[in-house]
C-alpha positions in Angstrom: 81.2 83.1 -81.4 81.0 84.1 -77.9 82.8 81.1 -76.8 85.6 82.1 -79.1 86.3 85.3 -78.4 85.9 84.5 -74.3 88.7 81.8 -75.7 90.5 84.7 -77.4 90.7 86.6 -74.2 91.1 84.2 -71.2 93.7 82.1 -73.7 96.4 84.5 -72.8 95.7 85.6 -69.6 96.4 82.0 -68.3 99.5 82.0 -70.7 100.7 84.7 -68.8 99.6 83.2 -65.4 101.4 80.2 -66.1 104.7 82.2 -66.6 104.4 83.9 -63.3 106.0 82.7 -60.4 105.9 83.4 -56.5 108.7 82.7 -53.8 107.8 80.4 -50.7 109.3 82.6 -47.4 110.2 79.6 -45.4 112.2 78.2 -47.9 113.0 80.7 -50.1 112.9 78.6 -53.2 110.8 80.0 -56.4 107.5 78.1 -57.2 106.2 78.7 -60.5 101.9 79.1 -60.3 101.6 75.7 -62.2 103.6 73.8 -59.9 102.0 75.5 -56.9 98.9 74.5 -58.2 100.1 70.9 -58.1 101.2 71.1 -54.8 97.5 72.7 -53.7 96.3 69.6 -55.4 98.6 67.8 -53.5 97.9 69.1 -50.1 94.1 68.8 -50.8 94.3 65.3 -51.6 96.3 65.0 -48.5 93.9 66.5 -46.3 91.1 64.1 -47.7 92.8 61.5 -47.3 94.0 62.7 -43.3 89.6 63.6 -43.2 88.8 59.7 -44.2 92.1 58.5 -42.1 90.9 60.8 -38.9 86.8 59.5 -39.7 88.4 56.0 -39.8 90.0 56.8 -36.5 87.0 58.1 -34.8 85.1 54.7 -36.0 87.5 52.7 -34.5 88.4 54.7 -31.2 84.6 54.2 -30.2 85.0 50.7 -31.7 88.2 50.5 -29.1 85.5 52.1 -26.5 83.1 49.6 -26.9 85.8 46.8 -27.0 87.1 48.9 -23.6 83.6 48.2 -22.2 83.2 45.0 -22.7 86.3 44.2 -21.3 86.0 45.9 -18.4 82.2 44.6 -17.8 84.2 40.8 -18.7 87.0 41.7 -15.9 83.7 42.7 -13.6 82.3 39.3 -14.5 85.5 38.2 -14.3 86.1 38.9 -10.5 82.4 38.4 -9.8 83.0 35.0 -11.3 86.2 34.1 -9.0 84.3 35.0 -6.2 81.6 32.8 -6.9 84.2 30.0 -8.1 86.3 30.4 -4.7 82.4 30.7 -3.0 81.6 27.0 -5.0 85.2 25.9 -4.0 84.5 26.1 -0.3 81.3 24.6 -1.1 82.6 21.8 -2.8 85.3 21.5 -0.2 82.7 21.3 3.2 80.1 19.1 1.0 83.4 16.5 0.5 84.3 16.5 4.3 80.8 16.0 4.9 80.9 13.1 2.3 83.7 11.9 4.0 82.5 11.8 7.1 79.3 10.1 5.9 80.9 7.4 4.4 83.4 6.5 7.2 80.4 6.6 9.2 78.2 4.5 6.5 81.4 2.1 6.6 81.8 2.1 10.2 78.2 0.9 10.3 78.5 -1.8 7.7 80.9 -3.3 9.6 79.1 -3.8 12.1 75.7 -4.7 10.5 78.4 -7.4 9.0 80.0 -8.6 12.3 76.4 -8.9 13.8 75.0 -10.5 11.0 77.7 -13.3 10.8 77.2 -13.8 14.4 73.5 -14.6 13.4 74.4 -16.5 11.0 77.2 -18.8 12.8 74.5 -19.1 16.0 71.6 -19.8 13.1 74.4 -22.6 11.4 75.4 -23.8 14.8 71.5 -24.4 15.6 70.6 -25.8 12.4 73.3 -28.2 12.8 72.6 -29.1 16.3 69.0 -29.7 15.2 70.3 -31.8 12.4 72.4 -33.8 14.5 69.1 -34.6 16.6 67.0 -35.1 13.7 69.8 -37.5 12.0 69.8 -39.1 15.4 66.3 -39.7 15.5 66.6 -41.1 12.3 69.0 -43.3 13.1 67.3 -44.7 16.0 63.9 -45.2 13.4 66.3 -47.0 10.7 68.1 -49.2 13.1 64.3 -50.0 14.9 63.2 -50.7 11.2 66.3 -52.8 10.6 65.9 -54.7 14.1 62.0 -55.3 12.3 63.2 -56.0 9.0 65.5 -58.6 10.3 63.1 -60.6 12.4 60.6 -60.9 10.0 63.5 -62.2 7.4 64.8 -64.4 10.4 60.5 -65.5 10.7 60.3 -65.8 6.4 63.6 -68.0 6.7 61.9 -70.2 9.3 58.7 -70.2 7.5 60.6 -71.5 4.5 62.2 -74.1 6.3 58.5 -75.2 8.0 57.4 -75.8 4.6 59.9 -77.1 2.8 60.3 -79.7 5.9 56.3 -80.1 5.3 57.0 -80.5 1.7 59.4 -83.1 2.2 57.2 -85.5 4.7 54.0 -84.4 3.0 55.9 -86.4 -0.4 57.3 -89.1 1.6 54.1 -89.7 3.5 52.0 -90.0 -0.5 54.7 -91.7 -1.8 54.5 -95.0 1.2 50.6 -94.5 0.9 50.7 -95.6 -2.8 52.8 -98.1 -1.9 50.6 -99.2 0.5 47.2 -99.1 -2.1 49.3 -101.1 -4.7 50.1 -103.7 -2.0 46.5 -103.7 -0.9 45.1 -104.5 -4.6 48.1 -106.8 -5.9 46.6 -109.4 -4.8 42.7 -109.1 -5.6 42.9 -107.0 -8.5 45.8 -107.4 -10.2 45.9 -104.3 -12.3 47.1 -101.6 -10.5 45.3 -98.6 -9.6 45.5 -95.3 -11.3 47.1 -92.4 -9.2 45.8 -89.1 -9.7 48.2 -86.2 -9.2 47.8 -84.0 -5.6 45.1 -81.5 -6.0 45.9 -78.4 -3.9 49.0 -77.4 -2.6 51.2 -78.3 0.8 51.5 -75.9 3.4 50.4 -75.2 7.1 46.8 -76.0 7.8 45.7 -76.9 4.4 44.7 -80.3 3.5 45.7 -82.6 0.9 43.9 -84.5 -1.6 44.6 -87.7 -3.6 42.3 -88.8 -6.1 42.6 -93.2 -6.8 41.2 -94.8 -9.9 40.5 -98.4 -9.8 39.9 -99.9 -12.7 37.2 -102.5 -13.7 34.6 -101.0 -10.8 32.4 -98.6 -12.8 33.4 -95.9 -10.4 34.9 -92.4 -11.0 37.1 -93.5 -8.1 37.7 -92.0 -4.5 39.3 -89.2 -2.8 41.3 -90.0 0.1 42.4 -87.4 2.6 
């Protein structure tokens, strides 16, 4: 009931507030108290809305503060860094001349750790050839005594050979009138003829050789006749 009647009473009251108006001085145009009430609304959603913008603002100004910082602490590094890359460069630059010079030096010596050493080794070559040349000289002089040796005792085999084959030769003819000679000897008492046994032994410088004869019809084994 209350309700109602505080209904009752406020329900014209804002009628009547809604029907007044009030007249802006800069402008001089008439507002009615509804519309100014827009426009309140209005301005205090704008000033919210500049509050967050301005709070946004703030966030990232000290955002830009800190990204100022570390800038300028990176430009610090920055320079300190040049310096020590120049610093490195002249490093880099002495520690190349000095590898430079060590090298040409190095090379310089190589050369002539080279030179001497193929001087060694041409007086080394020229000695071992020298003392080949007198070893295959001493050689030759061995082969040509062996050769010299080799040859008389081929010269002494060759006469050896002839010896004996001459030996042979009168040795044959020498058996050959002496059974002649037996079968003479018995023709005419016996008239078979004896039985000639082949030479035992062999021909040749000092030895002796051996005839065995047969005759038949004496009971004997036969003789040997020298």
């Amino acid at each position: 009931m209350r309700n109602v009647l505080v209904g009752e009473f406020l329900v014209p009251i804002l009628e009547s507030h809604k029907k007044s108006q009030a007249k802006s001085p800069q402008s001089g145009k008439v507002y009615s108290m509804v519309e100014l009430r827009k426009k309140d609304i209005e301005i205090r959603k704008l000033r919210a809305s500049c509050a967050a913008s301005q709070s946004k603002i703030t966030v990232l100004e000290e955002e830009l503060s800190k990204e100022r910082e570390v800038v300028r602490k990176f430009l610090e590094n920055g320079v300190s860094l040049a310096k020590t890359v120049e610093e490195l460069e002249k490093a880099s630059e002495i520690r190349v001349a000095t590898f430079k010079t060590n090298y040409e030096t190095q090379l310089e010596a190589l050369d002539k750790l080279e030179k001497q050493r193929q001087n060694n080794v041409d007086k080394v070559f020229t000695k071992l050839v020298e003392g080949r040349t007198d070893e295959l000289a001493t050689a030759s002089k061995i082969l040509t005594h062996y050769d010299e040796k080799f040859n008389a005792h081929t010269s002494l085999i060759n006469n050896v050979s002839r010896e004996m084959g001459d030996l042979k030769e009168l040795v044959t003819n020498s058996l050959e009138g002496f059974k002649t000679d037996i079968a003479g000897h018995f023709s005419a008492s016996s008239p078979p003829s004896p039985t000639y046994v082949d030479v035992a032994g062999s021909t040749g410088s000092g030895e002796t050789v051996t005839m065995f004869v047969d005759l038949p019809g004496d009971g004997e084994g036969g003789f040997a006749v020298k």
